[in-house]
C-alpha positions, 0 to 999 in steps of 0.5 A: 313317255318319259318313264321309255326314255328313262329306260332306253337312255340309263340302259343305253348309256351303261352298254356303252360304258361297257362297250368302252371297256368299264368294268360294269356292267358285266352282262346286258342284263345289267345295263337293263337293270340299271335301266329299270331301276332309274326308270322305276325310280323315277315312276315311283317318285312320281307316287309321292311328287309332281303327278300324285293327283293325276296318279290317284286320278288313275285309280279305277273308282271301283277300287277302295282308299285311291291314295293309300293304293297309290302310296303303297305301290310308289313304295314298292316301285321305289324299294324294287327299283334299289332291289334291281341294283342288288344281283341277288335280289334282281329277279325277285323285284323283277317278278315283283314289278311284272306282277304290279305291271300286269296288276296295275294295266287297268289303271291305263286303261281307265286313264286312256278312256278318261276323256281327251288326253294325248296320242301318247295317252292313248290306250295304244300306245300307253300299251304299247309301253306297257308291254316294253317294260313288262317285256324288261323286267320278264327279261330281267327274271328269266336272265341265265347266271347267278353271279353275285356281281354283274 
């Protein structure tokens, strides 16, 4: 759940920036970019301190080297995630987290089956969240303009 807040909140705070007249960001994509980069920041962070094991717990049995999987993708949510700030390399780290997204959902649903865990553990809502950040970082790729500086 806090990965949503991340998102709303980092998103939230620099469309207000904007709406009190800073220079940056230029387009809403921005702000979202902005968003997803903190975000991701935060998940890919999560790969390597505080929840390593119970990300690595995530990682369907049927999958080979659980851990080196987990520190794979923590490397490229976190390398994405500084692609996200750069306009130019936006959209392909955009499409480079909604194909890891998409990818890596078997691993929700291979935690929300995992015996008794939260509401928001659920496979429900974890899809549900699920969807916002694929529905953010799709928004993020198919942005109009080509500005170097947003």
């Amino acid at each position: 759940m806090e990965p949503l807040v991340v998102l709303i909140a980092v998103s939230g705070l620099l469309l207000l920036a904007k709406a009190l007249g800073a220079g940056w960001p230029r387009r809403p994509t921005a702000a979202l970019r902005g968003g997803l980069a903190a975000m991701f920041t935060l998940t890919g962070a999560a790969h390597f301190v505080g929840m390593r094991e119970e990300i690595v717990a995530m990682v369907p049995s049927a999958l080979p080297a659980p851990g080196l999987l987990v520190t794979l993708t923590g490397i490229a949510e976190l390398a994405c995630a500084a692609g996200l700030l750069w306009s130019r390399t936006a959209r392909g780290s955009a499409a480079l987290l909604s194909a890891m997204l998409v990818l890596m959902f078997p691993a929700n649903v291979y935690a929300a089956a995992g015996g008794a865990v939260p509401w928001w553990d659920q496979l429900g809502p974890r899809t549900a969240v699920q969807c916002v950040f694929l529905a953010a970082t799709v928004t993020v790729v198919l942005r109009r303009g080509t500005s170097p500086v947003e």
